[in-house]
N, C-alpha and C positions, 0 to 999 in steps of 0.2 A: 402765606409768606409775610413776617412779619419784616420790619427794616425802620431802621432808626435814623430818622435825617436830622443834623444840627444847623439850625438857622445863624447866620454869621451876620451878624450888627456893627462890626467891624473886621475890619479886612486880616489887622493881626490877633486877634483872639476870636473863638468859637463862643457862639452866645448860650447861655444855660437853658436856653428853649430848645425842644425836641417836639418834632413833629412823631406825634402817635398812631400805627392802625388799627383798623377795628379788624375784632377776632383773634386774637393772640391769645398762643396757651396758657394755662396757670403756669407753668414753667417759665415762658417768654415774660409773661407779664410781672412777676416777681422779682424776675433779672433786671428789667425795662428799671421798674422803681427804684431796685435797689443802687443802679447806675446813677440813676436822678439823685436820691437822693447822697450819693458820693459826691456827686460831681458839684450838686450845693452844699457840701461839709467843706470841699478842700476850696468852694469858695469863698466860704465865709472866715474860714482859717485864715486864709491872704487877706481880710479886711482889717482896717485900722480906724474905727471911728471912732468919733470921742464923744465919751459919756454925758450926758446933760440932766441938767437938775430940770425933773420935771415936777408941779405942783397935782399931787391928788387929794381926796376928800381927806386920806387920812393925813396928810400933810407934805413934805419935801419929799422924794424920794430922787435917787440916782437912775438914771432908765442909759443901761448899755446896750444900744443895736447889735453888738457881735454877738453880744450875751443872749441877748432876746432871740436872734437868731438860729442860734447851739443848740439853745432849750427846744426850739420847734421841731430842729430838724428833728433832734434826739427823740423826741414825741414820737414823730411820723417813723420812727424805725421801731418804737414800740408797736405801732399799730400795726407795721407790716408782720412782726413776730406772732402776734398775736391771727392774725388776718392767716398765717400761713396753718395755722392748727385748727378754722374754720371749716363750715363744709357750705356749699350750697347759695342762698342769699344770703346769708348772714357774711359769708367772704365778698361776694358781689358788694353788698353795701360799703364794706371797709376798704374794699380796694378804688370805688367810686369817691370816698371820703378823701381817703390821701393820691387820686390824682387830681381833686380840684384843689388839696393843700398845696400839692406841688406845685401846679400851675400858679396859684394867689402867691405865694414864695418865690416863683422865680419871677415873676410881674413883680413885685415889691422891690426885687434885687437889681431888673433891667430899671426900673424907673431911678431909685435911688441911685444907679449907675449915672444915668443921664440927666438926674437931677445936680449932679456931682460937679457937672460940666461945665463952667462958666470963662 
């Protein structure tokens, strides 16, 4: 019996953390992610930050958070496509990769939430 619970960090919005069980089908478990990662796309859509000149070795560059964000999520939907025409550990591996991206992602998104806060 798999069940999806969302932990509430504030009382009028649902927080992008999801409590996960173990043993979920490859079917449950595809769904699960795929939810995740929607539910971090239409979040990062509503974001508005502003871009900053960051300094790297090869010199100025512009570093956008929504942008950097887009890029990742988009990643983690490649891997699940990929992950879905796997067999065996080799799918086990890939589906262990993008739930600890998921989790590092929506930890980056709660923090930056509350680092927001002043």
């Amino acid at each position: 019996m798999a069940t999806d619970f969302s932990i509430h960090s504030h009382p009028e919005s649902a927080s992008i953390h999801t409590l996960h069980t173990a043993g979920t089908s490859r079917h449950t478990q595809e769904k699960i992610i795929e939810a995740r990662l929607q539910q971090l796309a239409d979040y990062v859509d509503g974001m508005q930050s502003d871009s900053r000149l960051v300094w790297l070795k090869t010199g100025p560059h512009i570093y956008d958070p929504d942008f950097d964000l887009s890029v990742k999520i988009e990643a983690l939907r490649w891997m699940l496509r990929i992950a879905k025409h796997t067999h065996d550990s080799a799918r086990d591996a890939i589906f262990l990769r993008l739930e600890n991206s998921l989790d590092q992602l929506e930890k980056a998104l709660e923090f930056s939430e509350w680092s927001s806060v002043t």
